[in-house]
N, C-alpha and C positions, 0 to 999 in steps of 0.2 A: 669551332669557327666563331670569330667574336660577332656581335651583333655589327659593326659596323664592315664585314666582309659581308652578311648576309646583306644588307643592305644595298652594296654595291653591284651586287648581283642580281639582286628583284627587279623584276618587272610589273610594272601594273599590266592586269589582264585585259584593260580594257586599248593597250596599245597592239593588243595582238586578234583579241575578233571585237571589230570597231565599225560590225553592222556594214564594209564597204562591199563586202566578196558576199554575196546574199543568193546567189542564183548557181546551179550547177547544171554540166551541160552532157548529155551522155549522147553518142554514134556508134551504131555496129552494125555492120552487115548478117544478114543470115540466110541461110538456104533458103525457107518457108517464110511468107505473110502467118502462115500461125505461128512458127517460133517468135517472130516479133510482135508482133498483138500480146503473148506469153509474156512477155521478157517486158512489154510496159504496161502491162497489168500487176505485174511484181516491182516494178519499180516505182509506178504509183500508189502501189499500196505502202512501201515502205516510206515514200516521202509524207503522206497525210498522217502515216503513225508517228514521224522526226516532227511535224509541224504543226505549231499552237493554234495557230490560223490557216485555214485552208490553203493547201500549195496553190499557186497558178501553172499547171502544165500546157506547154506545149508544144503537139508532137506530131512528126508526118511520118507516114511509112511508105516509101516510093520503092518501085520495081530498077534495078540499075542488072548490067550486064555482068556482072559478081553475084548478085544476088535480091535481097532486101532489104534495105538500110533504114533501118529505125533513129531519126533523130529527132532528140526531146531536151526541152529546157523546162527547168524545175528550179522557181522561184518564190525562195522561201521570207516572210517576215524576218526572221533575224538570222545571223550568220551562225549562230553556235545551229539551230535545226539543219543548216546545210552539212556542216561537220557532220552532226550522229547520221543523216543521211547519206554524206559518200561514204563514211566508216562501213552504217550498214549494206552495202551495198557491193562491196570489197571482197 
C-alpha cells in the first residue's frame, strides 16, 4: 500500500476519544440487596483501578417489585479510563 493510501485512511486518535463520552452508566436488577452491594463493590473497585484521578461514583440501590436495582454512574477524568473500564467490566 503506498504511503499516500495509508494516508487516506488514518485517523488522528484524538477525533475518536476526544475526552466528550467521560462518564459510564451501569443498571441491573437483582434478587438480593447483597447481590448488589456485591456487584458495586466490584465495579468500584474496577473503576478506581481504570482511573488516574479518583472516579466520582454515584449509586442508589432501591427495592422495585422485580427485585433490586442497582443504578450507578461512574465519572471518569478522561475518556480513554472509561474504555479500559466498560472493557473491564464485560
Amino acid at each position: 500500500m503506498s504511503d499516500k493510501k495509508v494516508n487516506e485512511y488514518a485517523l488522528d486518535v484524538g477525533s475518536i476519544i476526544d475526552n466528550s463520552d467521560c462518564t459510564a452508566e451501569f443498571e441491573k436488577v437483582y434478587a438480593t440487596r447483597a447481590e448488589a452491594e456485591e456487584q458495586l463493590a466490584f465495579l468500584t473497585s474496577k473503576a478506581q483501578a481504570a482511573a488516574s484521578e479518583p472516579c466520582q461514583i454515584e449509586s442508589t440501590i432501591s427495592e422495585t417489585e422485580n427485585g433490586v436495582k442497582l443504578t450507578a454512574c461512574f465519572r471518569f477524568e478522561y475518556q480513554a479510563e472509561t474504555m479500559i473500564f466498560q472493557l473491564a467490566i464485560r
